[in-house]
C-alpha positions, 0 to 999 in steps of 0.5 A: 821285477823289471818289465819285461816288454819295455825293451820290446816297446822302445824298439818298436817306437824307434822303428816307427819313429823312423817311418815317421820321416818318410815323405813324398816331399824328400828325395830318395836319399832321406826316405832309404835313410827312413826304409834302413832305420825302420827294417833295423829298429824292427828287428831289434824288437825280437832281439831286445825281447828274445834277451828280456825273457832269456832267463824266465818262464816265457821262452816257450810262450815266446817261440810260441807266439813267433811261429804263430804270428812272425812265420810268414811271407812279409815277417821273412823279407823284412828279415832279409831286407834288415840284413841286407841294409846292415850287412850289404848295401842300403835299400834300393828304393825307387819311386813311380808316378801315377796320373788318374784322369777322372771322366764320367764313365771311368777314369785313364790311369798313367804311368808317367815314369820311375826314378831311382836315385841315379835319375830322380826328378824332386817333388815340386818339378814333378808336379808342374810337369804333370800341371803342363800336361793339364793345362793342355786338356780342352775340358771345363775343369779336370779333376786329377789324382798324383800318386807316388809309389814306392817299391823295392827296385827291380820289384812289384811287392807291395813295400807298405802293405807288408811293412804294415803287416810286419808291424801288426804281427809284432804289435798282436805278438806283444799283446799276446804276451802282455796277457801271459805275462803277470804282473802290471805295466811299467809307467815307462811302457804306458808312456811309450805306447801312448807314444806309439798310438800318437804316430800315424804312417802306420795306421793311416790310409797311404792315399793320405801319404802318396796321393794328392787330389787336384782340380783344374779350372780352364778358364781361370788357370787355376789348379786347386788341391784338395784337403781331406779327412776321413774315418773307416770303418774296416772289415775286419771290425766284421759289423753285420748290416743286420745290426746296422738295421737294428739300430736304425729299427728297420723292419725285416724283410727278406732283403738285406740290400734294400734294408740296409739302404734304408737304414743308411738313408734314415742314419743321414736324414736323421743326422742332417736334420740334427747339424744341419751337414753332413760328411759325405760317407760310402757304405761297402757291403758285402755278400755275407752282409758285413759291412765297412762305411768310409765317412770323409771330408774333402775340399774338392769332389775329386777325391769322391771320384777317386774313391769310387775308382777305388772301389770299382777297382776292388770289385774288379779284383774279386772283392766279394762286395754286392752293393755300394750306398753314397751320400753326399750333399748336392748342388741341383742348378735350375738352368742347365746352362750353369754346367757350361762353366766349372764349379766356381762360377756354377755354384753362384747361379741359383740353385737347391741343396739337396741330400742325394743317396745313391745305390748300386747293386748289379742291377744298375744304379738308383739315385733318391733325393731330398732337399736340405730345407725339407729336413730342417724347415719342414718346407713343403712346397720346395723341389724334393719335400720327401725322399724321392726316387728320380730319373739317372741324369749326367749329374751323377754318372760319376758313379758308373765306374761302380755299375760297370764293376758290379755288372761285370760281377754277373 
């Protein structure tokens, strides 16, 4: 018996293949290019599937699924724009440019302009434009975020977001029916869902696409983009921090934020103390006590900043999130004066390495420190031997953005 969810699987690694493509270092012309194939390949994945089933037991199962999972919203403008694209005209893409400023008690968003292909500006001139509006900032060093967004002209929808939540749609439908249907997978269909989970556009955070952190060093003229990486733990995996605390074997106590950050603070002691660093990590907790922990590599510290915008933005949105944890490795400098030059020059000056853990509920901001010798050394007579509350100074008002979120949820 042929397998019968082949034809489906091949459509939709064509589709996604086409996604692949799509760059903020092309122009227009080759990502609507990207946009047709992968709304007409994404269709195709019904059409093979309707034609493979035709003449077997599984119609019904099929219109079943359809309505449950392809009945909505996004799955319906996919739709349309599919027939447009064949039938009409290409996508009438057009791309914006953001600029996110990243100061200590917030950050200035600015929209620089939109391009379609009728005026489009290319990527390389683009940012040299924005790193000539830098250049001009009186500042020691200013860290700064380039965004490219991309829309449908004329509208605001989310063009990602939904092609994301067509893909799952089709993706939960075909495993839905891999379950009814009897019978083992093909070799062929093995290989092409292995194929399928090697491509990226669709399951990787689009800040790795769209966004690019940057630092400028005044003095230098020097500008520095940052390389990241990073693992999510989402929502939608719905991990309770009563379990997270279980784990880390923290005695209940009637406060699940205060357990919790217990339980973050031995997690990253403990894995510290075991190779010798750490990745700086965001645990996001809710008010029902699921929690997500964002855990990332970056080269620069603007993509920290960024983070927390983020965050503070979808607190400001209405996200139900009662409490932020950070923790990253940190510089304490002996002399004061060494913030009066940027990090490249401040990190050689004389200093303690430090582990600082920081909360913030709506109830403000706590920062907690311990030095990276205590940890590995057990040395006792260095600044910090032991987890210690201290005094909220200038060295981490980058979290405010997140104190100012969270106030305002009161």
């Amino acid at each position: 018996m042929d397998d019968l969810l082949l034809p489906a699987y091949q459509k939709l690694y064509e589709a996604l293949l086409s996604l692949e493509k799509f760059s903020k270092g092309q122009d227009l012309f080759e990502n609507i290019a990207c946009i047709d194939s992968f709304l007409s390949e994404f269709r195709n994945v019904t059409f093979v599937l309707q034609k493979s089933l035709a003449h077997t037991d599984y119609p019904k199962f099929y219109e079943n699924l359809r309505d449950k999972y392809l009945k909505n919203d996004d799955c319906s403008w996919l739709v349309e724009k599919r027939n447009e694209v064949l039938k009409e005209k290409p996508f009438s893409l057009e791309k914006s440019l953001i600029l996110t400023l990243y100061l200590p008690n917030g950050a200035g968003v600015f929209s620089i302009d939109t391009y379609t292909i009728d005026d489009e500006k290319d990527y390389s001139s683009l940012i040299e434009m924005i790193k000539r509006v830098i250049e001009t900032i009186p500042a020691i060093e200013v860290f700064f975020s380039v965004e490219f967004v991309y829309q449908e002209k004329g509208f605001k929808r989310n063009l990602f977001k939904t092609i994301d939540n067509g893909i799952d749609s089709v993706l939960l439908l075909l495993k839905d029916l891999d379950r009814i249907i009897s019978g083992e997978k093909s070799y062929a269909r093995g290989v092409v869902i292995k194929k399928i989970d090697k491509l990226h556009f669709h399951t990787a955070p689009k800040d790795f696409w769209f966004v690019d952190d940057y630092v400028y060093y005044c003095k230098d003229h020097v500008f520095e983009k940052g390389e990241r990486g990073e693992l999510i733990t989402p929502f939608e995996t719905a991990v309770p921090c009563s379990l997270f605390c279980d784990m880390l074997r923290i005695k209940k106590q009637g406060d699940f934020i205060e357990e919790t950050f217990e339980a973050f603070k031995k997690m990253h002691i403990l894995a510290f103390s075991k190779q010798k660093e750490i990745a700086p990590t965001f645990l996001i907790l809710n008010e029902d006590g699921i929690m997500s922990m964002v855990m990332y590599h970056a080269t620069i510290k603007t993509t920290t900043y960024r983070k927390i915008h983020e965050i503070a933005e979808e607190i400001k949105n209405g996200a139900p999130i009662v409490a932020v944890f950070h923790v990253i490795e940190m510089l304490c400098y002996s002399n004061p004066e060494a913030f009066n030059h940027d990090y490249s020059y401040r990190s050689k000056s004389e200093h303690t390495e430090l582990l600082s853990f920081n909360i913030v509920t709506k109830e403000g901001l706590s920062n907690y420190c311990i030095s990276s010798e205590a940890i590995n050394n057990d040395k006792k007579d260095c600044r910090f031997p032991t987890i210690t509350k201290v005094s909220i100074d200038s060295s981490i008002s980058y979290m405010n953005p997140l104190v100012k979120a969270l106030k305002k949820q009161v």
